[in-house]
N, C-alpha and C positions, 0 to 999 in steps of 0.2 A: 873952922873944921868941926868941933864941937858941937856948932851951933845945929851944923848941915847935919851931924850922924843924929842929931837928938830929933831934927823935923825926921830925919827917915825914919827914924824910931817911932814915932807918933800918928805917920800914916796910915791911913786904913785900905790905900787903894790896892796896896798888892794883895790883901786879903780881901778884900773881896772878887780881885782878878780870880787867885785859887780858890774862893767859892762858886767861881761860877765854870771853873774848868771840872771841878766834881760833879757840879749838877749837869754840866754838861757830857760828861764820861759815863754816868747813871744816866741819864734817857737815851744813851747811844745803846748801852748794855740790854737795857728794858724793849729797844727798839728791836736790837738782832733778834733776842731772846722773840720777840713777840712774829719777827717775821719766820724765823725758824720753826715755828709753832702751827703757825699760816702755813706755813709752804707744805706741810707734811699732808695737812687737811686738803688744799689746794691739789696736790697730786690726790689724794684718794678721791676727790669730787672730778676732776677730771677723768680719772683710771674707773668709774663707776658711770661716767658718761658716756665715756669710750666704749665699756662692754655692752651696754645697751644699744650701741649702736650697731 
């Protein structure tokens, strides 16, 4: 039983599992953020097309 807590103690794979659920939560974040930013321009490029028309 010892032997088994000292290998789990040793692993590196659940950290790097939770390294890759941060980097993954960080380009989710970077992503809304970046279409949110899009979307606002988006509607004024449209809303500027529309009135020309």
């Amino acid at each position: 039983m010892l032997k088994k807590m000292g290998q789990f103690v040793r692993e590196e794979e659940g950290q790097g599992m939770a390294e890759y659920g941060l980097i993954l939560a960080g380009v989710a974040v970077v992503a809304i953020v970046g279409i949110k930013l899009l979307g606002i321009k988006i509607d004024e490029v449209i809303d500027t097309v529309t009135g020309k028309l």
